[in-house]
ZAKE-669508 format. One record per residue (C-alpha): residue number from 1; x, y, z. Coordinates in Angstrom, 2 decimals. Last residue first. Layout:
% ZAKE-669508
SITE     k         u         v         w
SITE   NUM         X         Y         Z
...
This chain:
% ZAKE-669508
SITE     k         u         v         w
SITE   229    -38.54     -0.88    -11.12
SITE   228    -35.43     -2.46     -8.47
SITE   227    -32.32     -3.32    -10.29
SITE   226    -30.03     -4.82     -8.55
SITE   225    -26.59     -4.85     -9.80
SITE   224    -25.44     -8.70    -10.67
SITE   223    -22.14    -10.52     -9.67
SITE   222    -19.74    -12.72    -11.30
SITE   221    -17.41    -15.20     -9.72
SITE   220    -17.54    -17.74    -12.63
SITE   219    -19.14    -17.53    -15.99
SITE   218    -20.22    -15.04    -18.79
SITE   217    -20.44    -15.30    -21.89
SITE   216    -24.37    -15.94    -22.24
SITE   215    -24.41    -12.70    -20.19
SITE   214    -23.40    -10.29    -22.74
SITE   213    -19.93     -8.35    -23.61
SITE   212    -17.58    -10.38    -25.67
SITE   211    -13.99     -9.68    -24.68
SITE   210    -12.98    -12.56    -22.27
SITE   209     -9.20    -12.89    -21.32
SITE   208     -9.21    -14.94    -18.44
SITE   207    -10.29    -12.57    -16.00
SITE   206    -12.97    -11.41    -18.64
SITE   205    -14.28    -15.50    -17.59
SITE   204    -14.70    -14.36    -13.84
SITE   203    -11.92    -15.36    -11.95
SITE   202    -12.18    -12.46     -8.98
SITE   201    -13.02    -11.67     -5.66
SITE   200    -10.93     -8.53     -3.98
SITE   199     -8.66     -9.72     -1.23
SITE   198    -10.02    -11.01      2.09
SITE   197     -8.56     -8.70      5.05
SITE   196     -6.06     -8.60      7.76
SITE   195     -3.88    -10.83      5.42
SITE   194     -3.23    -13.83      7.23
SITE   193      0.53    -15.48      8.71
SITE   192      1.15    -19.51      7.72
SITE   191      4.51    -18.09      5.36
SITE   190      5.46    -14.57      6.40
SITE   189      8.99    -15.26      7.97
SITE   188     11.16    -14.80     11.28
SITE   187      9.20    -11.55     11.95
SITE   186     10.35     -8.20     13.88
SITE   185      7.92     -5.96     15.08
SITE   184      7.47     -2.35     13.84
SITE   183      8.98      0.25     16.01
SITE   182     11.42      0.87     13.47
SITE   181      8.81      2.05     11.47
SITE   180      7.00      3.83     13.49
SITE   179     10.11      6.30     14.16
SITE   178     10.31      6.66     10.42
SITE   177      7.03      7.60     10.24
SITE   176      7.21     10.31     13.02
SITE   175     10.74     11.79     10.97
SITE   174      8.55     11.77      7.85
SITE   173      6.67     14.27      8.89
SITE   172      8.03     17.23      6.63
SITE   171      9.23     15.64      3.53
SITE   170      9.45     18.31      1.49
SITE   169      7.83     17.15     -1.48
SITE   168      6.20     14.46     -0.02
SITE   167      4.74     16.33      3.01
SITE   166      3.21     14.19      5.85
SITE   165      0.45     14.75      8.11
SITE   164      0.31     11.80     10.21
SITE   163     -2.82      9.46     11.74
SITE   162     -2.15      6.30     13.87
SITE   161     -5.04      4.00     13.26
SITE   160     -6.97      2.97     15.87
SITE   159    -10.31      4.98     14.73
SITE   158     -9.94      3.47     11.53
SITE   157    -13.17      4.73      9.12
SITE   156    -14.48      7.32     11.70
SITE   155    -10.41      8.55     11.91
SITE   154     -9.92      8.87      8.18
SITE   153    -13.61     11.14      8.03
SITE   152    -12.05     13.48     11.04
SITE   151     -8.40     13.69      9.04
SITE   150    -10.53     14.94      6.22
SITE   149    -12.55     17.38      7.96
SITE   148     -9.39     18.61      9.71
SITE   147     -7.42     19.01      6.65
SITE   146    -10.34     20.77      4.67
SITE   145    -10.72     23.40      7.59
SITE   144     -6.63     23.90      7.67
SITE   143     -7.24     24.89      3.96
SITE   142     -5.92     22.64      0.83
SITE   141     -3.18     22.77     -1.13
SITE   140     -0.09     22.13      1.56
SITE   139     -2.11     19.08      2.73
SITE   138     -0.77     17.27     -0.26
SITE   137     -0.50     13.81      2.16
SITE   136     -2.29     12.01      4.14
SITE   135     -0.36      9.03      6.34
SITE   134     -2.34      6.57      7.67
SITE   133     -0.77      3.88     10.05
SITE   132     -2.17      0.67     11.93
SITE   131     -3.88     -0.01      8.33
SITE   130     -6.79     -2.16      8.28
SITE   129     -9.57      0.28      7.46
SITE   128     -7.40      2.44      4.82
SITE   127     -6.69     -0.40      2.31
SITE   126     -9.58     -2.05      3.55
SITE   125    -11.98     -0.42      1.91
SITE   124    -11.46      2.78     -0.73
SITE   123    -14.55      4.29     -0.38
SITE   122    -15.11      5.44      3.34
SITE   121    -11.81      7.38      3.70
SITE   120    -12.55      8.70     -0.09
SITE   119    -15.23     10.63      1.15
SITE   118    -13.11     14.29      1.79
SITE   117    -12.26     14.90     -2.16
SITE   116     -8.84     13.02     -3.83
SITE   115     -6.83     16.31     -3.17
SITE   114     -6.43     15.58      0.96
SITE   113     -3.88     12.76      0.06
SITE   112     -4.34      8.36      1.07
SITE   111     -0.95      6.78      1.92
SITE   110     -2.18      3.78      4.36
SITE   109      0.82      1.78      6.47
SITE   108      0.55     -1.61      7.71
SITE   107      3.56     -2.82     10.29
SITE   106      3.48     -6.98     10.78
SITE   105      1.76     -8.98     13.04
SITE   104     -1.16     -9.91     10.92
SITE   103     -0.39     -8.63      7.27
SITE   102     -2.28     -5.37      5.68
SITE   101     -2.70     -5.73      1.38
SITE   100     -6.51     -5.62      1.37
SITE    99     -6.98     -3.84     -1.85
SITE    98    -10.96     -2.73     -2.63
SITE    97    -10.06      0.72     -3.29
SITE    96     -9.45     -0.51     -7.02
SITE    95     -5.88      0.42     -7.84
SITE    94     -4.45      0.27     -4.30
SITE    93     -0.68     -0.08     -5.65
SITE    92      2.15     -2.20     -3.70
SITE    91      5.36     -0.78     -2.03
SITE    90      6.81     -3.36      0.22
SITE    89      9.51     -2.31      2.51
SITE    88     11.62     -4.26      4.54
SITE    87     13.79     -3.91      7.39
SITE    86     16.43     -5.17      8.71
SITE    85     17.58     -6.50      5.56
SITE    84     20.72     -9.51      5.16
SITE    83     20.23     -9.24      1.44
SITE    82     19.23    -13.23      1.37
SITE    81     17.05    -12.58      3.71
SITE    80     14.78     -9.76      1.66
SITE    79     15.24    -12.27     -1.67
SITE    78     13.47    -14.79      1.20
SITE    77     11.12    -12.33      2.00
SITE    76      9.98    -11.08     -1.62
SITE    75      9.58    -14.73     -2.41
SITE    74      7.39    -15.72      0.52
SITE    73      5.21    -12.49     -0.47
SITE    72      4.98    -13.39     -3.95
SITE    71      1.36    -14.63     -4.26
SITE    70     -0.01    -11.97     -1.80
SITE    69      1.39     -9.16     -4.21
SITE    68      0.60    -10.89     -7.36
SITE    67     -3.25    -10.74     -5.65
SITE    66     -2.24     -7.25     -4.34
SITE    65     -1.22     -6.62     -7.96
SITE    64     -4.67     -7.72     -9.85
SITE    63     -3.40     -9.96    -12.94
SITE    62     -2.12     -8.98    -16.59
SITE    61      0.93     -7.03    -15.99
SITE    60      1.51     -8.28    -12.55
SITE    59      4.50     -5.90    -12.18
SITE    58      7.64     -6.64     -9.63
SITE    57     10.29     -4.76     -8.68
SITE    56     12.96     -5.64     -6.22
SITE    55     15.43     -2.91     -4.55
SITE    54     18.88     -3.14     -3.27
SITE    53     19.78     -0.25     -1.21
SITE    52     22.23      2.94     -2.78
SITE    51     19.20      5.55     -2.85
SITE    50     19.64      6.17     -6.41
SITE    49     17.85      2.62     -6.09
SITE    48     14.98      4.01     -4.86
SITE    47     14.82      6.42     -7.52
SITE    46     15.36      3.55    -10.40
SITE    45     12.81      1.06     -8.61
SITE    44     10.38      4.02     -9.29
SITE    43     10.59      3.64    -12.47
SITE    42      7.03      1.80    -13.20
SITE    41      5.62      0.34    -16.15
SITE    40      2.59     -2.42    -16.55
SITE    39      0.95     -2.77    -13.14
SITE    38      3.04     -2.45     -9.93
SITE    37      4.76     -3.85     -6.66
SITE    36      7.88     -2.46     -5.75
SITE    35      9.80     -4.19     -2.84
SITE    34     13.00     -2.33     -0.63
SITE    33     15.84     -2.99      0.84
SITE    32     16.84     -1.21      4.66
SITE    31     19.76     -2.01      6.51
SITE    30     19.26      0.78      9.07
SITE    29     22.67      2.49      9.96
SITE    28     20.10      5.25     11.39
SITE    27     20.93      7.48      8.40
SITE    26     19.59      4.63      6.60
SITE    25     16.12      5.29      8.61
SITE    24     16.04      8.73      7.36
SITE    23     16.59      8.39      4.13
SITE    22     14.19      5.63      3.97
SITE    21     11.49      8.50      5.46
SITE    20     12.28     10.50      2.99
SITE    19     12.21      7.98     -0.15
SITE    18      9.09      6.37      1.60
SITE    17      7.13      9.94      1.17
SITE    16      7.91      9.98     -2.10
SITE    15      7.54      6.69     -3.48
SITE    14      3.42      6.60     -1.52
SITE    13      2.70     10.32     -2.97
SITE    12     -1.10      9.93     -3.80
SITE    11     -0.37      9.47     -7.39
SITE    10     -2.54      5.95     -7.39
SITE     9     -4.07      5.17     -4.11
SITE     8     -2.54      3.17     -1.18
SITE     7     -0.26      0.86      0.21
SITE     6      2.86      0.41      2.02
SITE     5      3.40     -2.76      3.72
SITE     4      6.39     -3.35      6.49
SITE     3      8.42     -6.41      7.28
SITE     2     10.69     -5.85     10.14
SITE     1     13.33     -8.67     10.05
């Protein structure tokens, strides 16, 4: 099975680029299913399943999602077995631009869009840095001199990375991705692989449901600003 992550920013057109590009692969006889990963709501499992492929949803409510993400990998493969997939998608949100959601020896894609300013290649981490894919997106509102600058600043942060122009609405570029993706290798199963990167640190007493503000209630993985006088 091909086992591919999709990550990135909120609202930066991840469902609707994969909707194209899933059209595309089905009209390549392409068992595809497909994994959502999100916070507290999402209906995106509705407009993937309008698609006619069996889709999973998950939400980590209280709990980081690429750390619910990484916990329910082996699950989200075996459900993706048990459908008989060729290929899998996994969906997960980049909420803190810290995310590290890439897997060794399988297919990473980055959805990052020209409207969220031209240094958000260096802030959001691993998300972007890891990726063997990036796909921007919204490039239809911004000038060709914007689009290059941006693509420039992407390709400093992941110079290996493949680099497409997509267009969610339309879904212009989607074809390329598509391609990509059934280029991806095929895996037998996830359990002993590595992320590509270490997950945001956490368990820190407001983890665990800590309201009080002030250091005498604080305990765990917490870190300090420096302040320098």
């Amino acid at each position: 099975m091909k086992f591919v992550t999709v990550a990135g920013p909120p609202s930066v057109g991840k469902t609707a680029v994969l909707i194209h590009t899933v059209k595309h692969l089905l009209g390549d006889d392409i068992k595809v299913v497909v994994a959502k990963i999100d916070c507290l709501e999402t209906n995106d499992g509705e407009r993937y399943g309008a698609l006619g492929i069996p889709v999973l949803k998950g939400l980590s409510q209280d709990i980081c999602p690429d750390h619910f993400y990484a916990a329910n990998l082996e699950e989200i493969f075996t459900w993706a077995h048990g459908q008989n997939a060729e290929l899998t998608v996994i969906e997960t949100a980049g909420l803190c631009h810290r995310c590290a959601p890439a897997i060794d020896g399988c297919l990473a894609i980055s959805v990052v869009d020209h409207l969220s300013g031209i240094d958000v290649p260096r802030k959001v981490g691993p998300i972007l840095s890891t990726a063997d894919v990036v796909v921007i997106t919204k490039g239809d509102v911004v000038s060709q001199a914007e689009r290059e600058v941006f693509r420039h600043r992407v390709a400093l942060v992941n110079p290996e990375a493949a680099i497409l122009e997509v267009n969610g609405l339309t879904g212009k570029g989607t074809l390329a991705l598509k391609k990509m993706m059934k280029q991806a290798p095929d895996i037998d199963g996830v359990t002993g692989r590595t992320l590509r990167g270490s997950l945001p640190s956490a368990i820190c007493s407001y983890c665990t449901g800590e309201r009080e503000i002030g250091a005498s209630f604080q305990v765990g993985h917490v870190t300090k600003i420096e302040v320098r006088n």
